[in-house]
N, C-alpha and C positions, 0 to 999 in steps of 0.2 A: 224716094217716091213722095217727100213732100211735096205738097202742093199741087199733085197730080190726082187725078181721079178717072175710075173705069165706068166709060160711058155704052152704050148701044142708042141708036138712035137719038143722042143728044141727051139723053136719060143717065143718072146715075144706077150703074145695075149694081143689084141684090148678089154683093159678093158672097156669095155660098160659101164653105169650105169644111175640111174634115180632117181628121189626123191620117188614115190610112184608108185606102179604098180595097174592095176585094175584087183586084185587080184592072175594075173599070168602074168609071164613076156614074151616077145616072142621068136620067134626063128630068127635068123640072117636071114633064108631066107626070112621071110614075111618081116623083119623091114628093108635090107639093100636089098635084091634082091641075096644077095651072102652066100654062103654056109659056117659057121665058125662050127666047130663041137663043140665047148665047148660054143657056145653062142646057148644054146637049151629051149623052155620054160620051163620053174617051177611054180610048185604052188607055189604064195606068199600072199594068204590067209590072214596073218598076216597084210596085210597090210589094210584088210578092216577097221578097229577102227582109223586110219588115218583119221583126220579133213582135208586131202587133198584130201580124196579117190574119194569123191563123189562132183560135184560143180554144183548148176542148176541156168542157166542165163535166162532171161528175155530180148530180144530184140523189139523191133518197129520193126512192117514188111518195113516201108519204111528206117529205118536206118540202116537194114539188106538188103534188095534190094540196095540200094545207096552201100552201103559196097562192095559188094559184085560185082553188077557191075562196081564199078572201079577197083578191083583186077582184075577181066573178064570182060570187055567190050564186047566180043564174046557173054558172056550168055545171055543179052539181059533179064534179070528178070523181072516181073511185081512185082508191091507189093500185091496188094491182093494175088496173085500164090506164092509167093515166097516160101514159107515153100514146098510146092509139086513139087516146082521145082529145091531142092535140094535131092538129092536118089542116097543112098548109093548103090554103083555096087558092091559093094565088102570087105569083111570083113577079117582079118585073123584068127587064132585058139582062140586068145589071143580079140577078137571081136574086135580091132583097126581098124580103115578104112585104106581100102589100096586104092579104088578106091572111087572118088565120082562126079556125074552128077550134075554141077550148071548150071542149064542152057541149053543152049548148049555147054556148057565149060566140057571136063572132066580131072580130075586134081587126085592126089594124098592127103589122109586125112592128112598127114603129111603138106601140102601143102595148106589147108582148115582151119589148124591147126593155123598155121603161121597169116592167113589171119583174123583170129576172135579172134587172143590171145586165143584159150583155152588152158587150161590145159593137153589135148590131145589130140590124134584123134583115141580115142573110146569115142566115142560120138554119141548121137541121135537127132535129132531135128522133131522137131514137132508143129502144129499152136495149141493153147491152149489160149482159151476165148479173141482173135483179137493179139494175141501177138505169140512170136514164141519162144521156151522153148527150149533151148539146154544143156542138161546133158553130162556132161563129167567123164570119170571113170580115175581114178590116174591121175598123175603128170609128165608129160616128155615122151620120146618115148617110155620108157615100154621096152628098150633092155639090158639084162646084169642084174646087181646087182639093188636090189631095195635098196637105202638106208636107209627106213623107215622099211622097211624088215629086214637087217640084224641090224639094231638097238634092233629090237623086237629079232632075235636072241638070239644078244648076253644080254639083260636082261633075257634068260631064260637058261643063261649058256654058250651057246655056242661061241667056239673062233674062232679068226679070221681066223682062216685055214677054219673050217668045215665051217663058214659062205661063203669063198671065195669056197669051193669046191663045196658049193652047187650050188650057181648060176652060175659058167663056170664048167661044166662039163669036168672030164678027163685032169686036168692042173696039174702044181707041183710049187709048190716054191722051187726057188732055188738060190743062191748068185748070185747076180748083180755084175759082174768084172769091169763093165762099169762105167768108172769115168769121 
């Protein structure tokens, strides 16, 4: 790929990309708020067999309350409540949080994301036998190329072009003059 570069309308585009998608990747509007026409979701299916697809943690409700309200000191969490006092507002296509209530704190899953180290933010959480169980589905923001994806691609054939056409939609490779 020296020398080459991924354009859309003559433009160098904003190669997105992430380690493992949960299961389909998103669209530029849900994951940046801005309209990119070649970052659209796809199915990346392929990526369920991924030992990163799926991760399911185990926290203490007082070390998840303590966590939680020092990122948000607003939310004011109890521990016994805490698991009911996290709720999801809002989800995108690709099921990622976009919007989430800690508290009285409302903040962004990307944001909640950051705050718990998961692995990403399509996630669920729920209180499960005094503890509180947070499942997370792929690896990274889930926008652009999965690279667990087009790894699985290209072991069933396919080259770097159709892998790179599949996940930015409507682009071209073309010589990079730029030295």
């Amino acid at each position: 790929t020296e020398g080459e570069i991924l354009v859309w309308e003559d433009k160098p585009i904003e190669a997105a990309f992430h380690a493992v998608s949960a299961g389909k990747t998103r669209d530029a509007k849900d994951a940046l708020g801005t309209e990119l026409p070649y970052l659209n979701s796809v199915d990346s299916s392929m990526d369920i067999p991924s030992h990163d697809y799926l991760k399911v943690t185990f926290m203490e409700k007082k070390d998840l309350a303590d966590k939680l309200n020092h990122a948000y000191p607003e939310a004011e969490l109890t521990v016994e409540g805490v698991a009911d006092e996290i709720v999801v507002a809002k989800r995108d296509a690709g099921e990622y949080v976009q919007e989430v209530a800690v508290g009285k704190h409302k903040g962004t899953g990307e944001e909640f994301r950051s705050w718990l180290e998961l692995n990403s933010a399509c996630f669920s959480i729920k209180e499960v036998e005094g503890q509180v169980r947070i499942v997370t589905k792929g690896m990274g923001h889930g926008l652009g190329l999965s690279q667990y994806g087009a790894n699985e691609m290209a072991k069933n054939g396919s080259s770097y072009i159709e892998i790179l056409q599949y996940y930015y939609k409507d682009v071209e490779l073309k010589k990079n003059d730029i030295q």
